[in-house]
N, C-alpha and C positions, 0 to 999 in steps of 0.2 A: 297641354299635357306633355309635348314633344318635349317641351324647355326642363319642365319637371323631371321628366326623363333622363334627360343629359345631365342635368343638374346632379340628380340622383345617384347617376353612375360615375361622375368624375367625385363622388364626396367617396364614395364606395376605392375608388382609385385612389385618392390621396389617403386613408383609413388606413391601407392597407400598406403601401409605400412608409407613412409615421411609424405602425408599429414595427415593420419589421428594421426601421430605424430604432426601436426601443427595444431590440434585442440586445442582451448580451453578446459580447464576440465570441465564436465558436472558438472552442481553447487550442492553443497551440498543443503540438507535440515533442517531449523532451523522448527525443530519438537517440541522444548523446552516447555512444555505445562507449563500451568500458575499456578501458589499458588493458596490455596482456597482462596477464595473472604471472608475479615471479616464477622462476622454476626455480623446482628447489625445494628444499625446507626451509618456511618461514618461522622468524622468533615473533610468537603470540606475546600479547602483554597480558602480562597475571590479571588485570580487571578486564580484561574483552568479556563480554556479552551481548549476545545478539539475539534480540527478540521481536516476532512477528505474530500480530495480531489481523484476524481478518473474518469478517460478519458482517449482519444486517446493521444500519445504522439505526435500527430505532429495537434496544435491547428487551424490546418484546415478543419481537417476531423471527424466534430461530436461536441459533448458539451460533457462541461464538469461538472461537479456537486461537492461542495462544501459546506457540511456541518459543522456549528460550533454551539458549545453548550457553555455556561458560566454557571458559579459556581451559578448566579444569577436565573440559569430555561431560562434565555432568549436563544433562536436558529434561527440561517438564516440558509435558503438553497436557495444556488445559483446557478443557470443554466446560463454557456454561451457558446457561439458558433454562428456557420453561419449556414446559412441554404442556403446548397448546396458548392461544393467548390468556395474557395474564393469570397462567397456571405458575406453581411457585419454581423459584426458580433452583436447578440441579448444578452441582459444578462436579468434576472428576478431573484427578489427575495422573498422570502415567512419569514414571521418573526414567532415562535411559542414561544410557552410556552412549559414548559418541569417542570413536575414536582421534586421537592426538593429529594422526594426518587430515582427517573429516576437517576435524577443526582448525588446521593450520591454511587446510585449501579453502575454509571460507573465512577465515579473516585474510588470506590473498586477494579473498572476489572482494570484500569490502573496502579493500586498499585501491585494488585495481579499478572498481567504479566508481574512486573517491566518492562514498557517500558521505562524509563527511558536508561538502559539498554542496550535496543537493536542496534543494529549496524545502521549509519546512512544510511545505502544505501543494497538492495541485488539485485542486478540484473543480469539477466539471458541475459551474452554473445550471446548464441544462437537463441534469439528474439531479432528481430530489429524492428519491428514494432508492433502494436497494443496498447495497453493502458496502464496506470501507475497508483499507487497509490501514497498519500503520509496523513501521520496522523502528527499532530502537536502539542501536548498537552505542560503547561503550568499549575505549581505548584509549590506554598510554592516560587515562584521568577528562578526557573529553567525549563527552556524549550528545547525541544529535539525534532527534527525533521525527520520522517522514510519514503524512498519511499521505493518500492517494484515493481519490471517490472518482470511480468511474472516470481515468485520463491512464491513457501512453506514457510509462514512463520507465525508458529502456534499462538504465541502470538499478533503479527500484527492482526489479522484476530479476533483476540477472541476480542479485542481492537474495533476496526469495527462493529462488531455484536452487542457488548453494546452498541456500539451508535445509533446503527440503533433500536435495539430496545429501546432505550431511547427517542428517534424520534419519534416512533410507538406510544408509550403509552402517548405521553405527559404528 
């Protein structure tokens, strides 16, 4: 019974050793902090637009919100979703102004964190559920598209934050 034993507990040791060999690798983190922002008045290009979308990944559970700014000051912010699962689904939207310097300091930040740049996708293997991001921006005739599930990612986030406070202050 002793052999059994041992037998027993070294299959339980190597089990355990494989899978955590069958893990995916825990994700790196793009920590890459952003350029200074020009000072100054910057020249927008007449097509900049900057759009951030961020919700639950599975478009049943919850709203979702969608913010876009153009080069013009013009902004929607779109709410959609159901209310309750598989209740049918509501969308609203709010139209603002945003002022010429709001929007000159965030096409700075999107310059300065060249997101241009950044990788189209970082997603974190080890979340399967909860919520996503994704920013959209649109310059000079080139546009580039960023989600983000659940991962660090410094410039992403600083991109976000000028918009939100671009939003704020109208």
């Amino acid at each position: 019974m002793r052999g059994f034993a041992s037998l027993l507990s070294a299959a339980v040791v190597l089990l355990g050793v494989t899978s955590a060999l069958a893990q995916p690798p825990e994700p790196t983190r793009d920590t890459t902090p952003c350029g200074k922002v020009a000072p100054g008045p910057v020249s927008v290009p007449d097509d900049f637009s900057l759009s951030y979308r961020s919700g639950p990944t599975n478009a049943s559970w919850g709203t979702t919100r969608t913010t876009t700014v153009y080069a013009s000051g013009r902004a929607t912010i779109t709410d959609s979703g159901s209310k309750g699962r598989g209740g049918p689904r509501v969308e609203t939207s709010t139209e603002r102004t945003v002022s010429k310097q709001a929007v000159q300091s965030l096409y700075a930040t999107v310059t300065a964190c060249d997101f241009f740049a950044l990788n189209e996708s970082y997603f974190n293997r080890h979340v399967m559920d909860g919520s996503s991001s994704s920013l959209w921006a649109t310059a000079s005739g080139k546009k580039h598209h960023v989600v983000v599930h659940h991962y660090p990612v410094t410039r992403f986030y600083a991109v976000v934050s000028a918009l939100n406070k671009a939003i704020e202050n109208k």
